[in-house]
Legacy VTK file of the C-alpha trace (Angstrom):
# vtk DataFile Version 3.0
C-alpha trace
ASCII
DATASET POLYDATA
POINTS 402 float
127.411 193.366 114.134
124.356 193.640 116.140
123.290 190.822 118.624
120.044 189.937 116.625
122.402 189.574 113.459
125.081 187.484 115.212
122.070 185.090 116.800
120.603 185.120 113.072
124.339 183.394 111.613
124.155 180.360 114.554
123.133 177.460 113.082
120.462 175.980 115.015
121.112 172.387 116.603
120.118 169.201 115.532
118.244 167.793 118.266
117.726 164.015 119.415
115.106 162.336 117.147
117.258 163.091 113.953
119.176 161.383 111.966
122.790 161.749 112.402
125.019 159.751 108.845
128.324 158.107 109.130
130.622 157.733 106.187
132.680 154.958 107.488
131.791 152.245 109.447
134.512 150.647 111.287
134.734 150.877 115.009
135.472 154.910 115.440
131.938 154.622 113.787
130.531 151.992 115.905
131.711 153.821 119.141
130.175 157.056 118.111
126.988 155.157 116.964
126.510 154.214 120.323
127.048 157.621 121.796
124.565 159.260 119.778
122.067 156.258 120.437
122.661 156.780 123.933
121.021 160.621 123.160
118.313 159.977 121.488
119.652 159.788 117.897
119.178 157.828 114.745
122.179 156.231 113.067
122.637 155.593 109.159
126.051 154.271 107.945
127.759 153.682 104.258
131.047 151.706 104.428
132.436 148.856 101.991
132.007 146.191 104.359
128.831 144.599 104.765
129.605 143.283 107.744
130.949 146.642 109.081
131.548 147.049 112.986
128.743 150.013 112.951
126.242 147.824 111.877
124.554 145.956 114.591
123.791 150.031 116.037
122.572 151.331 112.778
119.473 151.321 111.606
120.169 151.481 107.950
123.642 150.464 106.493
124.376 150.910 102.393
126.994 149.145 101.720
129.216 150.764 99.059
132.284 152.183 97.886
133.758 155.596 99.521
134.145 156.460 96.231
130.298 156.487 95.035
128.558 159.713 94.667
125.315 157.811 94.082
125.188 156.237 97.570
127.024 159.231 98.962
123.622 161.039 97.928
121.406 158.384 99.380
122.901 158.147 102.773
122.840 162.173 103.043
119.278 162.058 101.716
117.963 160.520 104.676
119.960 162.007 107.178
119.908 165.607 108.943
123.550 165.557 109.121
126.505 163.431 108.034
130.161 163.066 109.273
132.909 160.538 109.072
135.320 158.402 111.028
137.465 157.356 108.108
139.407 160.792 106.048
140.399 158.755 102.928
136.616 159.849 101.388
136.621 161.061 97.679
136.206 165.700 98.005
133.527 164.742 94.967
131.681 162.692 97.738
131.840 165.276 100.558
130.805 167.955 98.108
127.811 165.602 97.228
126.898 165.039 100.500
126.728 168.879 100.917
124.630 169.407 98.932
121.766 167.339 100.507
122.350 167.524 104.126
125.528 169.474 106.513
128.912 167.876 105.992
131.004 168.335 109.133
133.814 168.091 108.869
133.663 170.083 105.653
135.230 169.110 102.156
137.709 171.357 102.097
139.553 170.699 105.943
139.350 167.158 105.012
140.503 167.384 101.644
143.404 169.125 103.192
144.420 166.355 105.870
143.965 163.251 103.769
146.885 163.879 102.186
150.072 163.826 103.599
151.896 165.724 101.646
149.238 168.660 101.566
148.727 168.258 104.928
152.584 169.143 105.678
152.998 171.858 103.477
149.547 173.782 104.634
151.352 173.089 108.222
154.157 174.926 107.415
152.479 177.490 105.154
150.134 178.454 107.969
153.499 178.808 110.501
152.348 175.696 112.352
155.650 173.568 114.378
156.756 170.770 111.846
159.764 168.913 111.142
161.649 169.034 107.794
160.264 167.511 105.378
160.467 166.888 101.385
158.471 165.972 98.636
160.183 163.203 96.210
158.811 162.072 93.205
161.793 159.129 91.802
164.338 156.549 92.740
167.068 159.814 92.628
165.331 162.384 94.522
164.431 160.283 97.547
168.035 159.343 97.472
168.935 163.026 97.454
166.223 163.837 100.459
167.959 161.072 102.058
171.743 162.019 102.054
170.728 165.819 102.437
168.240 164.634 106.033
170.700 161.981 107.700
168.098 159.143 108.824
164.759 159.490 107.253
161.317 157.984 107.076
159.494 157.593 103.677
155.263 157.699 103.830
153.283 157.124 100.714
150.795 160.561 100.604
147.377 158.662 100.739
146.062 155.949 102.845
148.787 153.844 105.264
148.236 154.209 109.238
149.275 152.336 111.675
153.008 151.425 110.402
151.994 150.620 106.532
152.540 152.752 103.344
156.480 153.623 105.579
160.092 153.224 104.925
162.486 154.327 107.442
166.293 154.640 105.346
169.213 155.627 107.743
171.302 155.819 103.786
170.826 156.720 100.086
171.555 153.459 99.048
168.357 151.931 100.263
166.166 153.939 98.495
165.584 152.104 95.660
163.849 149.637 97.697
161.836 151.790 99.838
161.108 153.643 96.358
159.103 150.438 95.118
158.068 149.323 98.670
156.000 152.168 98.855
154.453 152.019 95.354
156.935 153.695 92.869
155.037 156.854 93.220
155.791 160.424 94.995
156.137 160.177 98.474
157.373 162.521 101.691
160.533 162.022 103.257
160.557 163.220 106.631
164.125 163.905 108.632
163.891 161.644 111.669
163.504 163.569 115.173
165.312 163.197 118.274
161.660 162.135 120.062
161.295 162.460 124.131
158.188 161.903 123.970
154.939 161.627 121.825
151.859 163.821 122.617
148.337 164.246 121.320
145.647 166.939 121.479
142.062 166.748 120.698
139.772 169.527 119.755
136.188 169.786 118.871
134.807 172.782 117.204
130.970 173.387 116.739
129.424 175.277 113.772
129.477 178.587 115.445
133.623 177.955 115.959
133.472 177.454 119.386
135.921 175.071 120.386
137.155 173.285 123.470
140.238 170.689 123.919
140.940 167.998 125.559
144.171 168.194 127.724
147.198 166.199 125.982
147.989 162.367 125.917
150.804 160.830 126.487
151.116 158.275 123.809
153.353 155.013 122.727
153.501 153.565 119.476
155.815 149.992 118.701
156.233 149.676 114.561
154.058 152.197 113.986
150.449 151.104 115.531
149.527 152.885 118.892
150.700 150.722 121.824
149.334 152.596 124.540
147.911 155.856 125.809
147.218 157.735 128.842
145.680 161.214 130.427
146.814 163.166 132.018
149.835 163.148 130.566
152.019 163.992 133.001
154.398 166.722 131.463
155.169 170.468 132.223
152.863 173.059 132.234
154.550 175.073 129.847
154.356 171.982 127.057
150.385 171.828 128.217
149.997 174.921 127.675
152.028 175.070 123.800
150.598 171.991 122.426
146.944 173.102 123.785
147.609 176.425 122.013
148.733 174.756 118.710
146.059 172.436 118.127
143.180 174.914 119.020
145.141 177.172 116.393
145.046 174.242 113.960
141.370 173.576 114.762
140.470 177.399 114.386
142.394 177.735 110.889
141.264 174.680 108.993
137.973 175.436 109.827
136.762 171.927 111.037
133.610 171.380 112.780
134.024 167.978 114.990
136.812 166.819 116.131
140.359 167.393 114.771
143.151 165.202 116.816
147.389 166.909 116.270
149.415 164.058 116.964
152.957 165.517 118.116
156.627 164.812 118.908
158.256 166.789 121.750
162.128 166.559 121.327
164.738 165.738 123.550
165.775 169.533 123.301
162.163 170.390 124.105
161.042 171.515 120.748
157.154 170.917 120.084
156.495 169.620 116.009
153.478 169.129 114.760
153.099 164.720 113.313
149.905 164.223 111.749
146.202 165.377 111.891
143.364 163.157 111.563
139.194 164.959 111.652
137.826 162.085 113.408
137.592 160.802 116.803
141.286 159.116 117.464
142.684 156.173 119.021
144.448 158.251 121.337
141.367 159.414 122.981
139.832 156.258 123.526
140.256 156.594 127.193
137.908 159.736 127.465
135.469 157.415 127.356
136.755 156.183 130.813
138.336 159.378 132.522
137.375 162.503 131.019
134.064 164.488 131.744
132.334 163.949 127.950
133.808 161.215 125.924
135.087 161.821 122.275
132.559 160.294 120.685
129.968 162.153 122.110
131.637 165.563 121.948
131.599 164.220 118.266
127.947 163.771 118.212
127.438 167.255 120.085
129.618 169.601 117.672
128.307 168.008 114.438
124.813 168.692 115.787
125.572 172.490 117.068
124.678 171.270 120.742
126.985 172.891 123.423
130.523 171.448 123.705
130.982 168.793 126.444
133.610 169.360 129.653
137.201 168.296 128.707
138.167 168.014 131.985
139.693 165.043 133.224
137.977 162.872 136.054
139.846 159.570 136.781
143.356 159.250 135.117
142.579 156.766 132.614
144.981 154.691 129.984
144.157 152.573 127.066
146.413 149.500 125.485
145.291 148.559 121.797
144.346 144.919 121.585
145.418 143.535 117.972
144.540 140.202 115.997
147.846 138.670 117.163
146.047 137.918 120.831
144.086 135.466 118.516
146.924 133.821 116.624
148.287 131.448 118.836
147.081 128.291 120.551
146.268 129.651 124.194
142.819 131.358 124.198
143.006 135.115 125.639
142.494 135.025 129.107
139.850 137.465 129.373
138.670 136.612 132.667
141.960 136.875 134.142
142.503 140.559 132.213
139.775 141.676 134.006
140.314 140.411 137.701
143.004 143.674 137.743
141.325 146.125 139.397
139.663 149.204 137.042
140.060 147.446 133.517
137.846 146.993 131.221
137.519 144.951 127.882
135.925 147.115 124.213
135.956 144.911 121.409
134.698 146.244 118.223
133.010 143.496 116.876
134.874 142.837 114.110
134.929 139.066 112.554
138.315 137.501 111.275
141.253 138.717 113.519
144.492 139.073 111.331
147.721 139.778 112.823
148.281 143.927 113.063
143.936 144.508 112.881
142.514 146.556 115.690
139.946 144.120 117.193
139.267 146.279 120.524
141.598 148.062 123.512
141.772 147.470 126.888
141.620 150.475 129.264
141.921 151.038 133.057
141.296 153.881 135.695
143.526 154.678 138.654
144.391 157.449 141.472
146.956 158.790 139.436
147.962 158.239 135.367
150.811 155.889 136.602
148.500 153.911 138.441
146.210 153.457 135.207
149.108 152.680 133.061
150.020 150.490 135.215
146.860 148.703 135.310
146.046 148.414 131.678
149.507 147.236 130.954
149.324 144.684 133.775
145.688 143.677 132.226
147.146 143.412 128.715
149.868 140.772 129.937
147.298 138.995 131.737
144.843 138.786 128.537
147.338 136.757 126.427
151.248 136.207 127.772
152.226 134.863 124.204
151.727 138.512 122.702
153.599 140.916 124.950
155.966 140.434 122.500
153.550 142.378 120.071
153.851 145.517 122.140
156.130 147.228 123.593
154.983 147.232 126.739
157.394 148.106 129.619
156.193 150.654 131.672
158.056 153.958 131.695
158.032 156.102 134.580
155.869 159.367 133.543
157.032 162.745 133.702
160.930 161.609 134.291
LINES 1 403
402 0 1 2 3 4 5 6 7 8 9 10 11 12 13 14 15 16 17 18 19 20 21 22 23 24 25 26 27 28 29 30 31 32 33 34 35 36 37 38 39 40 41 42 43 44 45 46 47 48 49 50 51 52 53 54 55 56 57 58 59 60 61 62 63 64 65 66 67 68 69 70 71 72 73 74 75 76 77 78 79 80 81 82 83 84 85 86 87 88 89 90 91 92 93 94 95 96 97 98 99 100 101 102 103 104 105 106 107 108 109 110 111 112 113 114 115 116 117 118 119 120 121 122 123 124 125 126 127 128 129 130 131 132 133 134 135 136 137 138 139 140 141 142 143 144 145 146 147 148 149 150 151 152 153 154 155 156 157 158 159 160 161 162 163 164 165 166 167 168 169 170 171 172 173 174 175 176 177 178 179 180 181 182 183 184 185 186 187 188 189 190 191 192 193 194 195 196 197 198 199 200 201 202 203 204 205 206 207 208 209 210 211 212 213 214 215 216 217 218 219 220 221 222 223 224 225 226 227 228 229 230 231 232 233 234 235 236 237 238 239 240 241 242 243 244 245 246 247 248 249 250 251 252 253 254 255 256 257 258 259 260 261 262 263 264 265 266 267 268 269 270 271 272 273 274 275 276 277 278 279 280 281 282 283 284 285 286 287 288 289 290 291 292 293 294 295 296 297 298 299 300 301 302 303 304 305 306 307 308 309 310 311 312 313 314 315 316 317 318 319 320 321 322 323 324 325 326 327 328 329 330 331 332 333 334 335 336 337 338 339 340 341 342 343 344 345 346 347 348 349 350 351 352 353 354 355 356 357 358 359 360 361 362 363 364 365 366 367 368 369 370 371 372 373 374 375 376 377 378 379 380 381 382 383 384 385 386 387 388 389 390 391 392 393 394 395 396 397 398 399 400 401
């Protein structure tokens, strides 16, 4: 192919002064909102919730089902190009949105991550690290998955983050009640993993298929919900190096454009398997925003709108702790003063109305000399923020790369 011809297939950017569409509206919307308002862009968003987190930086907000093609059609009708923050969107409503302004991510990468079951099986399909897994559909074959794996964690397919729609059974005999816990319908059972460690990678691909990524997390999860994270993550070169390598693969194969996050274990034998993938900007990554060159939200904004990809590099070590509902549940007000009187915090809340115990409200995050020092900071600025919820978390502070 000639150079004219290969100039000819780029698709040209979306420059500031457009209008950039968000199908979801929660806070990974909000936070990119304000990224691409930052460059010049216009913001439309469709979420459920009237009230959504996104809206106070939107100029237009439908509120609507994820399901409806209708208002799927009008958002995209006004926009010059739409993406998401939430995966669990209808493939009839990306397709829609196709049709009347660029999708990215695309219908068909997302169709094949918000599913976990799909998601596995194109994993191991494509030769991609993951653990053993099985697909159950009744009361006797989860039993069966169970007493062939040893200890074993049960996930409904569709929707469930952050420690719902997940039953961990260490015997057979307990299936029946994880069976109806999660719903009485097929699931994957996953073999539990010896885990050292827990490791993320984020990668942003423009239309053209360029892609950079970010280097790798360290992350921390109690009961399923993200406890903290930090970068650099302070592990071997060699893992860098392997989980950098998978992720881009991942990224390259699945064809996303925008961000694609591989949440990994790393076993105590050193073996790297592939967790979960999510096309969005991730909770992991929050703190790129504090220590990292261009932020993930707006390397989002930049590969959805063909502009060139941001630096990954990383700065300022940086960490994040997630700040739940549960901070608001008891009778001492969070101390947010005192959070912030440790050096290098900072306070994001999302803007979110009626904290519930479990609900992301906001994170802290912190900067130091080295990623010890950060963790060490936002952990020490979580305890200050509310004493009566440490118990929440999980939040003694391990000593990185030992």
């Amino acid at each position: 192919m000639n150079e004219s011809v290969k100039r000819a297939v780029v698709p040209m950017p979306i420059l500031p002064g457009a209008t950039i569409g968000f199908l979801g509206g929660g806070q990974l919307g909000r936070m990119t909102a304000l990224a691409a308002r930052s460059m010049g862009y216009d913001v439309h968003v469709l979420d459920p919730d009237p009230a959504c987190a996104t809206k106070p930086i939107a100029s237009r907000v439908i509120t609507a089902a994820y399901s409806d093609v209708n208002a799927a059609i009008d958002l995209a009708s006004h926009c010059d190009v739409v993406t998401l923050e939430i995966e669990q969107i209808h493939a009839d409503v990306l397709a829609a949105v196709a049709r009347h302004a660029p999708m990215r991510p695309g219908r068909d990468a997302v169709y094949i991550i918000q599913e976990r079951l799909r998601q596995k099986e194109w994993l191991k399909a494509n030769d991609f690290p993951v653990g053993a897994f099985a697909s159950v559909n009744s009361v006797q074959a989860l039993a069966g998955a169970v007493q062939s794996f040893g200890p074993s964690i049960a996930k409904s397919t569709h929707g469930g983050y952050d420690g719902r729609g997940q039953a961990r059974l260490s015997a057979a005999e307990q299936a029946n009640g994880a069976w109806h816990a999660l719903g009485g319908q097929t699931c994957i059972v996953e073999k539990l993993v010896d885990i050292d460690y827990e490791i993320s990678v984020l990668v942003a691909r423009g239309p053209a298929g360029e892609t950079v990524a970010y280097p790798p997390s360290r992350n921390h999860h109690t009961n399923g919900i993200l406890t903290w994270a930090v970068i650099p993550a302070v592990i071997d070169d060699a893992m860098c190096a392997r989980a950098t390598s998978v992720a881009t693969a991942i990224a390259q194969r699945i064809d996303i454009v925008g961000l694609l996050a591989v949440e990994c274990f790393v076993t105590r034998d050193g073996t790297l398997l592939v967790n979960e993938l999510a096309p969005r900007p991730h909770n992991t990554y929050h703190h790129s925003e504090r220590g990292c060159d261009t932020s993930q939200f707006e390397q989002l904004v930049r590969a959805v709108c063909g502009l060139p990809l941001g630096s990954t590099a990383v700065h300022t070590p940086s960490a994040i702790v997630n700040v739940l509902g549960d901070v608001w549940m008891h009778d001492v007000v969070p101390d947010i003063p005192r959070a912030l009187r440790v050096p290098g915090s900072r306070l994001h809340l999302y803007g979110k109305s009626g904290a519930r115990e479990g609900r992301k409200m906001g994170h802290l995050s912190a900067v130091g000399d080295s990623a010890q020092l950060a963790l060490s900071r936002v952990l020490e600025s979580y305890r200050a923020l509310s004493p009566n919820t440490v118990s929440t978390f999980d939040v003694h502070e391990p000593v990185l790369g030992a």
